[in-house]
MDTraj code that builds the backbone (N, CA, C; nanometers):
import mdtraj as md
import numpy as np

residues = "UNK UNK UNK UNK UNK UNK UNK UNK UNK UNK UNK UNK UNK UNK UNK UNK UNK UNK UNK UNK UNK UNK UNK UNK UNK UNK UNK UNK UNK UNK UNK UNK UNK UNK UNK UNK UNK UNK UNK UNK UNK UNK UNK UNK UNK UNK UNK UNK UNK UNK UNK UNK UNK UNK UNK UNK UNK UNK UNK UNK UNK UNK UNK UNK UNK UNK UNK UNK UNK UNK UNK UNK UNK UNK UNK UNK UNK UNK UNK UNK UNK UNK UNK UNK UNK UNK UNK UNK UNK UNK UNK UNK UNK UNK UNK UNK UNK UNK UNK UNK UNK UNK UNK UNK UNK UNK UNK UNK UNK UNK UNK UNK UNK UNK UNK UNK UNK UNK UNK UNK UNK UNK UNK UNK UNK UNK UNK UNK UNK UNK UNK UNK UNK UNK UNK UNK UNK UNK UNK UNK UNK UNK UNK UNK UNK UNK UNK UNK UNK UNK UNK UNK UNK UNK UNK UNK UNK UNK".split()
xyz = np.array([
    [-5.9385, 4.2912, -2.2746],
    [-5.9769, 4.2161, -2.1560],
    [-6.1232, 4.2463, -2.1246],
    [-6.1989, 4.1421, -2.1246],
    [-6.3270, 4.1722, -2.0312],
    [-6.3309, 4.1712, -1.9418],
    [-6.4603, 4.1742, -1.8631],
    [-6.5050, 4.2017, -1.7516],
    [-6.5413, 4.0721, -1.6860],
    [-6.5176, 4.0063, -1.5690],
    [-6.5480, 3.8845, -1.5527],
    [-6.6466, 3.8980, -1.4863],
    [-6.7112, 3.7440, -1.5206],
    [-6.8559, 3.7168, -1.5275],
    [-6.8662, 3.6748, -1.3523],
    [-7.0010, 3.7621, -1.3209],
    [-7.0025, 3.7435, -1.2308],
    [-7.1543, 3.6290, -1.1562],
    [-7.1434, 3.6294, -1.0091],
    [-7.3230, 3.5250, -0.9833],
    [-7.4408, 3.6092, -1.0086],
    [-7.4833, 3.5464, -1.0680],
    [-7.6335, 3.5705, -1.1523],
    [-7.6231, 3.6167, -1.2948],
    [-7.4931, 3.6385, -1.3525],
    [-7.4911, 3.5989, -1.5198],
    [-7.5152, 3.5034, -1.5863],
    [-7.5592, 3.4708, -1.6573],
    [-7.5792, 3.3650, -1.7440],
    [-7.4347, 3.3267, -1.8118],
    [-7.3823, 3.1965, -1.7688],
    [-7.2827, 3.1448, -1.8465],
    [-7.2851, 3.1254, -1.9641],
    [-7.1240, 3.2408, -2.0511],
    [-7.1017, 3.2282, -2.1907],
    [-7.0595, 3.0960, -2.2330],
    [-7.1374, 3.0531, -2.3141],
    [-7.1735, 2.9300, -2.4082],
    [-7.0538, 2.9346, -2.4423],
    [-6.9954, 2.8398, -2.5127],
    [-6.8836, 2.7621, -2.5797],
    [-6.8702, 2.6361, -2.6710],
    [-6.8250, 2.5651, -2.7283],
    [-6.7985, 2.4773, -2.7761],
    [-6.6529, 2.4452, -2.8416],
    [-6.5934, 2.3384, -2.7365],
    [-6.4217, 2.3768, -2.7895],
    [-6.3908, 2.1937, -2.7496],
    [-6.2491, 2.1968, -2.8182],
    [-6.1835, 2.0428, -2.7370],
    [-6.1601, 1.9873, -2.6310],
    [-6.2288, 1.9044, -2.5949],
    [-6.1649, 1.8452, -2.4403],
    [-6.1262, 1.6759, -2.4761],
    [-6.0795, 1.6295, -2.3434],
    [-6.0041, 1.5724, -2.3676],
    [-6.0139, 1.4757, -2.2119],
    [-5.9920, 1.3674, -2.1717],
    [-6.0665, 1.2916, -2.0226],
    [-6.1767, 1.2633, -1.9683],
    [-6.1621, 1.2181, -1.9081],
    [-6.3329, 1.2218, -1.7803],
    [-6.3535, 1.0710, -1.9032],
    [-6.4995, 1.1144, -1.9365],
    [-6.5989, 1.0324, -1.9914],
    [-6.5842, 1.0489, -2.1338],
    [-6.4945, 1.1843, -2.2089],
    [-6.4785, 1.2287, -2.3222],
    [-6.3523, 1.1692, -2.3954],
    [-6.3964, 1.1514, -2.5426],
    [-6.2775, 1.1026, -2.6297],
    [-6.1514, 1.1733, -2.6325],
    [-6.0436, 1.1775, -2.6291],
    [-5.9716, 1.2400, -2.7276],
    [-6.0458, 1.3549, -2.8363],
    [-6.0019, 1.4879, -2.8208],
    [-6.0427, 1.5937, -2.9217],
    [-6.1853, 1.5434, -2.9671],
    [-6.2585, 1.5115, -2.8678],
    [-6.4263, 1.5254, -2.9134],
    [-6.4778, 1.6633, -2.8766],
    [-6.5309, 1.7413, -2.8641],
    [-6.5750, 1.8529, -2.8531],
    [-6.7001, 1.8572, -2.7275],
    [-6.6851, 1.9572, -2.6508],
    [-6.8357, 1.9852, -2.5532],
    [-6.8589, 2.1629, -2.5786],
    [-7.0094, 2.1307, -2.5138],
    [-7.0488, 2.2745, -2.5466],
    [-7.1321, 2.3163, -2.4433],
    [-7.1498, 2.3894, -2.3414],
    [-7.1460, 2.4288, -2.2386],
    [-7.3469, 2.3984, -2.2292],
    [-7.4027, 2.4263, -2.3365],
    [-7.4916, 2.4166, -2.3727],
    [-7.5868, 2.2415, -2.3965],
    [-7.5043, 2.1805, -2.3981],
    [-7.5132, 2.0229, -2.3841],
    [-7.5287, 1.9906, -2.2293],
    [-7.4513, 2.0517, -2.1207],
    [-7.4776, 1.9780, -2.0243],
    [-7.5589, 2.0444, -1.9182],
    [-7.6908, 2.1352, -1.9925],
    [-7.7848, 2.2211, -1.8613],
    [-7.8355, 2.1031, -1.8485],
    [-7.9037, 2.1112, -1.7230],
    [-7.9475, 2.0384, -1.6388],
    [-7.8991, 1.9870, -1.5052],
    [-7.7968, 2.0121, -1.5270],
    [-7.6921, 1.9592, -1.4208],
    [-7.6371, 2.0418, -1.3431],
    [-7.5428, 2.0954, -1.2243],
    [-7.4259, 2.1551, -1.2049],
    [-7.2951, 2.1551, -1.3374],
    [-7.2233, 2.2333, -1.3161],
    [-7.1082, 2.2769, -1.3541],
    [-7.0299, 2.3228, -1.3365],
    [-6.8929, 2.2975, -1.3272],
    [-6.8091, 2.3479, -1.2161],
    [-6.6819, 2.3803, -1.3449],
    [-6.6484, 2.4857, -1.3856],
    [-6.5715, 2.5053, -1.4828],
    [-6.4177, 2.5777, -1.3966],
    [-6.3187, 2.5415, -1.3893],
    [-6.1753, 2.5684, -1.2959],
    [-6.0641, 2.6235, -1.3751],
    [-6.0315, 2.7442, -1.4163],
    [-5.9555, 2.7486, -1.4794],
    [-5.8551, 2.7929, -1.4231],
    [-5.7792, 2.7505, -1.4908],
    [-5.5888, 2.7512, -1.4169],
    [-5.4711, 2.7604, -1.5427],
    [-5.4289, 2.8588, -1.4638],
    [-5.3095, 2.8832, -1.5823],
    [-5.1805, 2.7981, -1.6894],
    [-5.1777, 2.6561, -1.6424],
    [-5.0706, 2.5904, -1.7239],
    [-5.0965, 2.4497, -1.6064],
    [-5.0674, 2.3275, -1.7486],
    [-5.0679, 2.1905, -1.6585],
    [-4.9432, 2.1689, -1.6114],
    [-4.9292, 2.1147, -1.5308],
    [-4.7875, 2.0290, -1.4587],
    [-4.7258, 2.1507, -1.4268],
    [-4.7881, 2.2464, -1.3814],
    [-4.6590, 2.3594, -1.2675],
    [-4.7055, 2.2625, -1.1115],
    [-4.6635, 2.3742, -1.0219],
    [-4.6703, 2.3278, -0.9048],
    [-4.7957, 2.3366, -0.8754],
    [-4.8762, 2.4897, -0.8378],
    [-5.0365, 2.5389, -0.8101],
    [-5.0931, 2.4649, -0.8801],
    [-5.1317, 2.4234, -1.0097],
    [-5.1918, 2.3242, -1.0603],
    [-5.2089, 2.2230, -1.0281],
    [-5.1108, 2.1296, -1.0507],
    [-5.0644, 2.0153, -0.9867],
    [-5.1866, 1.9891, -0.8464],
    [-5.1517, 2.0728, -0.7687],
    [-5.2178, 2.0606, -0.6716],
    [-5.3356, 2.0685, -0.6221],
    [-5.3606, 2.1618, -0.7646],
    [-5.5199, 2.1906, -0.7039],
    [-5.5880, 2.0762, -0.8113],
    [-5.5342, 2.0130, -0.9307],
    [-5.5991, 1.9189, -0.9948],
    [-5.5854, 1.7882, -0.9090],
    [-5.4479, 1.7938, -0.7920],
    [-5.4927, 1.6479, -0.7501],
    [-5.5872, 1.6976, -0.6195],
    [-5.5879, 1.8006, -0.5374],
    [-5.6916, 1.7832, -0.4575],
    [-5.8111, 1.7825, -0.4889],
    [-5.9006, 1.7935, -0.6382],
    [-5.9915, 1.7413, -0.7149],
    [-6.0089, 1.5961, -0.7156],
    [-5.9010, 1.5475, -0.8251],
    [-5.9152, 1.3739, -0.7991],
    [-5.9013, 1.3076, -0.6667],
    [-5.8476, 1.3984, -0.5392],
    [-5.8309, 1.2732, -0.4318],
    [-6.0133, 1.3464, -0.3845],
    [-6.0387, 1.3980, -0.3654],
    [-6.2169, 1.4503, -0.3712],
    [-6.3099, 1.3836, -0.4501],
    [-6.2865, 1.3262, -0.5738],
    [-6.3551, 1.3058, -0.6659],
    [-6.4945, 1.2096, -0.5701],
    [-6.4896, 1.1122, -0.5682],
    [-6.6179, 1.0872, -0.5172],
    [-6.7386, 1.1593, -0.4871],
    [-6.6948, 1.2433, -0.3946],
    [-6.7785, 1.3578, -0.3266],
    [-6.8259, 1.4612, -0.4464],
    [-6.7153, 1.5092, -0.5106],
    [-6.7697, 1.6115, -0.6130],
    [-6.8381, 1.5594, -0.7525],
    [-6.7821, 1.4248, -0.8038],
    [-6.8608, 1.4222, -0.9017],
    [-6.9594, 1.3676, -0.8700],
    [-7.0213, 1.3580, -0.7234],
    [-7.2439, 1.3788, -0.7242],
    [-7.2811, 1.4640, -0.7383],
    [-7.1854, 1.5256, -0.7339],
    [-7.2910, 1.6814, -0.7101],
    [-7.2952, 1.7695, -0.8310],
    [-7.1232, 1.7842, -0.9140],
    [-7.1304, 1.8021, -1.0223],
    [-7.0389, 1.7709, -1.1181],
    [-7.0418, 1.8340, -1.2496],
    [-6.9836, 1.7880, -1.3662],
    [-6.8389, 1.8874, -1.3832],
    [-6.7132, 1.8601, -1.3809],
    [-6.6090, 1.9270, -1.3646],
    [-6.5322, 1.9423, -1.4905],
    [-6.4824, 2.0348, -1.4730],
    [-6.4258, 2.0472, -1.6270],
    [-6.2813, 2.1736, -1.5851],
    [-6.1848, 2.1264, -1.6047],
    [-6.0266, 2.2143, -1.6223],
    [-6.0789, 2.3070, -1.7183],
    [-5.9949, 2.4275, -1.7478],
    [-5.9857, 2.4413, -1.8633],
    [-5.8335, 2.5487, -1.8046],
    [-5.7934, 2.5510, -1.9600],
    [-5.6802, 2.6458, -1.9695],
    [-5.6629, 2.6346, -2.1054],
    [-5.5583, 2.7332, -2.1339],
    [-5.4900, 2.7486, -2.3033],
    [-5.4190, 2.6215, -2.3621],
    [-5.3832, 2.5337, -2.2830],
    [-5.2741, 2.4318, -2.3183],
    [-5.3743, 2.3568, -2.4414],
    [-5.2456, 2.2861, -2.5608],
    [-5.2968, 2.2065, -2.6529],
    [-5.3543, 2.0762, -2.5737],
    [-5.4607, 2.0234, -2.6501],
    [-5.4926, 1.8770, -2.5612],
    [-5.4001, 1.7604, -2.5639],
    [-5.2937, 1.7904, -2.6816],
    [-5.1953, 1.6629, -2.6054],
    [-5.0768, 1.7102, -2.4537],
    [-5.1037, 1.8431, -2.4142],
    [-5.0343, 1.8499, -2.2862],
    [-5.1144, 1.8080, -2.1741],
    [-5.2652, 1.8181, -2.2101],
    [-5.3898, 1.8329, -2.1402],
    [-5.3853, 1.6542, -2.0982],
    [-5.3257, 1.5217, -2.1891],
    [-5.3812, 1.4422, -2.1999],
    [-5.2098, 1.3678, -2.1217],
    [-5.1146, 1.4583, -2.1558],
    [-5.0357, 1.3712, -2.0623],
    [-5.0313, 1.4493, -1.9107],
    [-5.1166, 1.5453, -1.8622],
    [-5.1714, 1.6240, -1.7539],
    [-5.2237, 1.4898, -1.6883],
    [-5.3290, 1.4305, -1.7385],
    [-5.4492, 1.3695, -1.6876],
    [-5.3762, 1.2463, -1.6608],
    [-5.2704, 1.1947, -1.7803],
    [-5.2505, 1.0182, -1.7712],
    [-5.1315, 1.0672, -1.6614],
    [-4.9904, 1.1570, -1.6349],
    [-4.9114, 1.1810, -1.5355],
    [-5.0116, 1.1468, -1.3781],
    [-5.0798, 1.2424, -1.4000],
    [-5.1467, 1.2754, -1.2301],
    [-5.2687, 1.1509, -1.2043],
    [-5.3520, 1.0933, -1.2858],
    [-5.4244, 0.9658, -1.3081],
    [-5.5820, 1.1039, -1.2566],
    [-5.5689, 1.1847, -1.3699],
    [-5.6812, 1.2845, -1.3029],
    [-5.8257, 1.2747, -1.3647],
    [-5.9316, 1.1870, -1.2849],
    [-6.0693, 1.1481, -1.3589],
    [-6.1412, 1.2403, -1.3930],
    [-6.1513, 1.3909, -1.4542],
    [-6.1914, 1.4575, -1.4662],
    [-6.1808, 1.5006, -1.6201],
    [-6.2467, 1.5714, -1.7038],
    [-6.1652, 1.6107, -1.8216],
    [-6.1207, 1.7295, -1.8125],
    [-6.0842, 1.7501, -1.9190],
    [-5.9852, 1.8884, -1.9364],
    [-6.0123, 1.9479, -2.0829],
    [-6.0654, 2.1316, -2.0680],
    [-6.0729, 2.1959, -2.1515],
    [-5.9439, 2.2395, -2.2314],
    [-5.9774, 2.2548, -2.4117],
    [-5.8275, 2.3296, -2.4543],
    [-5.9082, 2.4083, -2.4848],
    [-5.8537, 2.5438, -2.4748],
    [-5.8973, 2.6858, -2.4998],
    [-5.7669, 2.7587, -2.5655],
    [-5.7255, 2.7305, -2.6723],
    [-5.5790, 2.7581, -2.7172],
    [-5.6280, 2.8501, -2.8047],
    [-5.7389, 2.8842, -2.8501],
    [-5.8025, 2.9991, -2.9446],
    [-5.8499, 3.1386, -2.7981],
    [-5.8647, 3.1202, -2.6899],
    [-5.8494, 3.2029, -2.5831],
    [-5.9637, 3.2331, -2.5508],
    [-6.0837, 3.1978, -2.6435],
    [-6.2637, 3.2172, -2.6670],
    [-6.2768, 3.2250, -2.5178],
    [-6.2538, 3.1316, -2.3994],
    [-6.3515, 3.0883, -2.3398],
    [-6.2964, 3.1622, -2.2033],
    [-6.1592, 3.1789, -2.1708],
    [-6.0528, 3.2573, -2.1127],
    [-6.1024, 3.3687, -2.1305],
    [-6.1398, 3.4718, -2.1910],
    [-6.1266, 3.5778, -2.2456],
    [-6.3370, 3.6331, -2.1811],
    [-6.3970, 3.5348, -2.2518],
    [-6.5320, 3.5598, -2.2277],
    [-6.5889, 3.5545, -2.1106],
    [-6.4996, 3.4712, -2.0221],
    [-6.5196, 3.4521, -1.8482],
    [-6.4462, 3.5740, -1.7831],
    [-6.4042, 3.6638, -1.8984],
    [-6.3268, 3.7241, -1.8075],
    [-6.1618, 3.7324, -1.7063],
    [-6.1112, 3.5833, -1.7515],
    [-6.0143, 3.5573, -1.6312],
    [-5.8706, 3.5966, -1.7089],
    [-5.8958, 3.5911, -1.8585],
    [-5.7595, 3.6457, -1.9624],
    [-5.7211, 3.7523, -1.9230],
    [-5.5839, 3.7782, -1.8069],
    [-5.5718, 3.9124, -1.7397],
    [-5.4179, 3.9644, -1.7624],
    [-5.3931, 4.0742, -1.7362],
    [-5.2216, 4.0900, -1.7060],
    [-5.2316, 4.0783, -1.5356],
    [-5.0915, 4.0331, -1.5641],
    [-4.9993, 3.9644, -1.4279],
    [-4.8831, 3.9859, -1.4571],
    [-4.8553, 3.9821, -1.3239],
    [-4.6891, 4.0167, -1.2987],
    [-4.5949, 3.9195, -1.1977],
    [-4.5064, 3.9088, -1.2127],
    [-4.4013, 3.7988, -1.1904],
    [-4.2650, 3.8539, -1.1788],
    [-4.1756, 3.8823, -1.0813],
    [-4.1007, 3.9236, -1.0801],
    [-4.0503, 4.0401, -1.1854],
    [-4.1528, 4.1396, -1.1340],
    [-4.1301, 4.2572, -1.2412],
    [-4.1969, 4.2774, -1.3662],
    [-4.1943, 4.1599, -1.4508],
    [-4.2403, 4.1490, -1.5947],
    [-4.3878, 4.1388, -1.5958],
    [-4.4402, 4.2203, -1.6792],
    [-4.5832, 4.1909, -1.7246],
    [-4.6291, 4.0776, -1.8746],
    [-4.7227, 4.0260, -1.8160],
    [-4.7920, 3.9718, -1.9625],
    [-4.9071, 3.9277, -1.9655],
    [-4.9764, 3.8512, -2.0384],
    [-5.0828, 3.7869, -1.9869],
    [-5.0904, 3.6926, -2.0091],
    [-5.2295, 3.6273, -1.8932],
    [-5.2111, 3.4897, -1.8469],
    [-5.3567, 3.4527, -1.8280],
    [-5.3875, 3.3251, -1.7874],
    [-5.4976, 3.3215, -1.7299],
    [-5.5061, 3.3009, -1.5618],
    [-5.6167, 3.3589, -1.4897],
    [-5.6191, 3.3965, -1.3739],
    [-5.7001, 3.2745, -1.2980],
    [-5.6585, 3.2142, -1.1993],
    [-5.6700, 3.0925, -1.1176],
    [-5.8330, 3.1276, -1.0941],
    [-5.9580, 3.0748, -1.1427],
    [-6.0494, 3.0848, -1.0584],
    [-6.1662, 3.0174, -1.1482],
    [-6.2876, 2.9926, -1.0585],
    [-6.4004, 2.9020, -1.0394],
    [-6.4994, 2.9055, -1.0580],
    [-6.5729, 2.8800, -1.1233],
    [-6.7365, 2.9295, -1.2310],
    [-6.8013, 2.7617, -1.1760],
    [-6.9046, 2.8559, -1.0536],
    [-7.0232, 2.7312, -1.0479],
    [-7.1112, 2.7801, -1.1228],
    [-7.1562, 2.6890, -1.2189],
    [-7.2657, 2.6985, -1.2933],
    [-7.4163, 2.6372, -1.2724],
    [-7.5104, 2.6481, -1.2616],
    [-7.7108, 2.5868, -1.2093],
    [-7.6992, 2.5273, -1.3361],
    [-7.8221, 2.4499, -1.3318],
    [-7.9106, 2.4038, -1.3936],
    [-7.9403, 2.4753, -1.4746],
    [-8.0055, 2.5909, -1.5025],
    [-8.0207, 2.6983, -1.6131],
    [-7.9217, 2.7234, -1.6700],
    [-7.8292, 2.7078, -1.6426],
    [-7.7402, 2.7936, -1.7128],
    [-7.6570, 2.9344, -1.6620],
    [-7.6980, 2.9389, -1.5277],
    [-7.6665, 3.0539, -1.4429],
    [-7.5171, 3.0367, -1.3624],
    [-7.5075, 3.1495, -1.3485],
    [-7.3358, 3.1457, -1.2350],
    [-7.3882, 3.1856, -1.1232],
    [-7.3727, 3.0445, -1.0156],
    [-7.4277, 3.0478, -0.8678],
    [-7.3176, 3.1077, -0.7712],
    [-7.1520, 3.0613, -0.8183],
    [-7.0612, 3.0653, -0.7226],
    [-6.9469, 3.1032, -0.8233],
    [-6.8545, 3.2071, -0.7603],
    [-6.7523, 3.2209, -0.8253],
    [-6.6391, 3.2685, -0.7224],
    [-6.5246, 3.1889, -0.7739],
    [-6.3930, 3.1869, -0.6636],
    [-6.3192, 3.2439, -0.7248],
    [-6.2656, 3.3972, -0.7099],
    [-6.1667, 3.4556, -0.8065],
    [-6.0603, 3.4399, -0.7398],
    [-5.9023, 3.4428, -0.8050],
    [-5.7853, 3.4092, -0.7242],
    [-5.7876, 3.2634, -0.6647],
    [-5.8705, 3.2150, -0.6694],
    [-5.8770, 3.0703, -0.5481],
    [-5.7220, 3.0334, -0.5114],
    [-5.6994, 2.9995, -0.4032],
    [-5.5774, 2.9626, -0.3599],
    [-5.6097, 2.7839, -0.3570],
    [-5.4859, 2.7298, -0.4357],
    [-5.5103, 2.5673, -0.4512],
    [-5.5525, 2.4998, -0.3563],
    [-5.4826, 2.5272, -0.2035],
    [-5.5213, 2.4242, -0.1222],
    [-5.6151, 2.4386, -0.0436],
    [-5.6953, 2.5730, -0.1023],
    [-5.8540, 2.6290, -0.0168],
    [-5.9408, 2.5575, -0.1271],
    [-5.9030, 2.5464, -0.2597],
    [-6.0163, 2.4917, -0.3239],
    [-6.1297, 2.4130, -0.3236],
    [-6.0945, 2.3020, -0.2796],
    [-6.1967, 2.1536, -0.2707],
    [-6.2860, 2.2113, -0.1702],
    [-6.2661, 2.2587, -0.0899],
    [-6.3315, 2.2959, 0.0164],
    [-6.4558, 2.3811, 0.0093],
    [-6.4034, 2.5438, -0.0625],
    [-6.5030, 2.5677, -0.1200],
    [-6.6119, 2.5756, -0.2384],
    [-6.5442, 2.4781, -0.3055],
    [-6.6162, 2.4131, -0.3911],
    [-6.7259, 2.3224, -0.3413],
    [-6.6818, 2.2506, -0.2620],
    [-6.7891, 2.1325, -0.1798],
    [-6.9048, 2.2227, -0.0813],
    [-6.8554, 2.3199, -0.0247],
    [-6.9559, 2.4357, 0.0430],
    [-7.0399, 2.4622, -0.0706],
    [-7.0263, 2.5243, -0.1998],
    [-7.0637, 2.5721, -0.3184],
    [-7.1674, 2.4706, -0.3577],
    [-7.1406, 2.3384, -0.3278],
    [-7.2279, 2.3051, -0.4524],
    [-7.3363, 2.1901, -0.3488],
    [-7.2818, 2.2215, -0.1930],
    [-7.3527, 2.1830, -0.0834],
    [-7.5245, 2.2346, -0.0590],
])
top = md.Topology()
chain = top.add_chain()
for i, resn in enumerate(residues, 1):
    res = top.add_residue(resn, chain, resSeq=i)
    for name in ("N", "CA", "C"):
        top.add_atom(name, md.element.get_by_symbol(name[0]), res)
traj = md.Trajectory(xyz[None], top)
């Protein structure tokens, strides 16, 4: 387990499958393609539970507002065909990272043990990488609770 990345690190680069938004089917992005912009990278542990669910639709019912400001991107371990009936179920305009090799989970730091009625294992940990223009981490929401999200995200990138 690493150490998660905290504001004023420079965001670890990547290049992996995504899948929605503006992106093909299994075309690839690389974290490194979109400086210039904001970046708002959300990672969450599994599509179509409940916490998910919720915090990906209080994204799309937001969407207007957030995609001026910035470029959004899911990510989690799931293959991109769970990722792609995620997006067409919920109608979610955003894309969605697969990180099923754990690269990107792991390098942010959020690949953690957790516990659940007793049992340990690991998982990935609910939380929020604003990324600058450089390439920098401006804002980070560890734990985020779903239905606080949009909110401080929109403060964040306000």
């Amino acid at each position: 387990m690493s150490e998660q990345v905290k504001v004023g690190d420079k965001a670890p680069d990547f290049t992996v499958p995504v899948v929605g938004g503006e992106y093909e089917d299994e075309t690839q992005v690389s974290l490194g393609e979109l400086r210039g912009g904001k970046v708002v990278l959300y990672f969450y542990p599994k599509d179509d539970t409940p916490g998910c669910t919720k915090q990906a639709c209080g994204l799309r019912d937001s969407w207007k507002k957030i995609s001026k400001k910035a470029k959004v991107f899911g990510v989690s371990i799931d293959p991109v065909k769970r990722h792609r009936k995620f997006i067409d179920k919920y109608e979610l305009p955003f894309p969605l990272i697969s990180d099923e090799s754990k690269e990107i989970v792991e390098a942010y730091g959020v690949w953690v043990q957790k516990k659940l009625y007793g049992r340990e294992y690991m998982g990935t940990e609910r939380t929020t990488f604003v990324i600058d223009e450089k390439g920098k981490v401006s804002a980070v929401f560890p734990k985020v609770k779903p239905d606080e999200h949009v909110d401080k995200l929109l403060d964040a990138l306000s």
